[in-house]
C-alpha positions in Angstrom: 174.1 135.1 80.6 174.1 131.4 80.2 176.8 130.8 82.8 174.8 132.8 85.0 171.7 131.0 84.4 174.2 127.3 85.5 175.2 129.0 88.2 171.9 129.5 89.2 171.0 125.6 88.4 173.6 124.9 90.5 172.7 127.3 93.8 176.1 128.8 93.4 174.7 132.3 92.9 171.0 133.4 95.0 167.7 135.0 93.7 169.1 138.5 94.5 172.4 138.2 92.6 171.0 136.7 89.6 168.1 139.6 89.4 170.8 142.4 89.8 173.3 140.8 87.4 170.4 139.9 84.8 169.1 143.5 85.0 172.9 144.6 84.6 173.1 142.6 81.6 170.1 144.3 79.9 171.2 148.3 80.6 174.7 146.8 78.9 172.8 145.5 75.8 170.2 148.7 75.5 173.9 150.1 75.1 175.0 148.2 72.4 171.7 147.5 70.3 169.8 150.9 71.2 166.5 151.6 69.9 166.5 151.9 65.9 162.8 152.9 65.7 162.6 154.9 69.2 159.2 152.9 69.6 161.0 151.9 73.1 162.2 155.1 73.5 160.2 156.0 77.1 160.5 152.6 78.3 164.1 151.9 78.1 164.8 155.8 79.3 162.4 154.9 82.5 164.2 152.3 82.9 167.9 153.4 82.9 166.7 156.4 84.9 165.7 153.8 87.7 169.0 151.9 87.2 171.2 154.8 88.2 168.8 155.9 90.6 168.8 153.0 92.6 172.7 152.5 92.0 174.0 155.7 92.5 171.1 158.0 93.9 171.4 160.5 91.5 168.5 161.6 89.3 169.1 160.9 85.6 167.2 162.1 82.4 168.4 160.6 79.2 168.4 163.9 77.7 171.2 165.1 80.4 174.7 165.9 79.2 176.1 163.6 82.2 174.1 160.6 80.6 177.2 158.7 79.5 179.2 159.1 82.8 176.5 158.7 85.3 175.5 155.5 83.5 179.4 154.3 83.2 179.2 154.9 87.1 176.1 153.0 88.2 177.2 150.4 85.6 180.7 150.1 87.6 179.6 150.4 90.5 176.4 147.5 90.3 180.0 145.5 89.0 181.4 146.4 92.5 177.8 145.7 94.6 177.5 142.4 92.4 181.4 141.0 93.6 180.8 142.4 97.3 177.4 140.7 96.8 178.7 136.9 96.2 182.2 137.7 98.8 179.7 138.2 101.4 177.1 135.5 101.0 179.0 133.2 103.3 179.1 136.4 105.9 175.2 136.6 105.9 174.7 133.2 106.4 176.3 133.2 109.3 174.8 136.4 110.9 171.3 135.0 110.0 
């Protein structure tokens, strides 16, 4: 995240990349440190439902037995959106 953050510093990366690759970075961490106490519990399941909505489309509930895949996808594909994201900059520039 702290690269990121330079990068931003620097102008090397816009507003709309960093807000897409920062809210990447927090669906990855809710994966790794999840909820002990489930005091989060609707929060963070509100918010990975709008994640994969907004990635993929597809409705998600937490409780689904396609949770892990559908996340894996949206979380592969926001990878894709983020690299097509930064290769095109240049593009949109120039049509602008």
């Amino acid at each position: 995240m702290a690269e990121v953050r330079q990068a931003r510093e620097k102008n090397m990366v816009d507003k709309v990349f960093f807000a897409r690759y920062h809210r990447l970075f927090g669906i990855i961490k809710i994966g790794i440190e999840p909820d002990q106490e489930k005091i989060l519990s609707p929060l963070i399941s509100r918010f990975l439902e709008d994640f994969v909505f907004e990635t993929l489309g597809e409705d998600y509930r937490v409780s689904s037995p396609e949770t892990v895949p559908l996340l894996a996808m949206a979380v592969r594909d926001e990878i894709i959106n983020l690299r097509l994201h930064l290769d095109n900059l240049e593009k949109k520039k120039a049509l602008i």
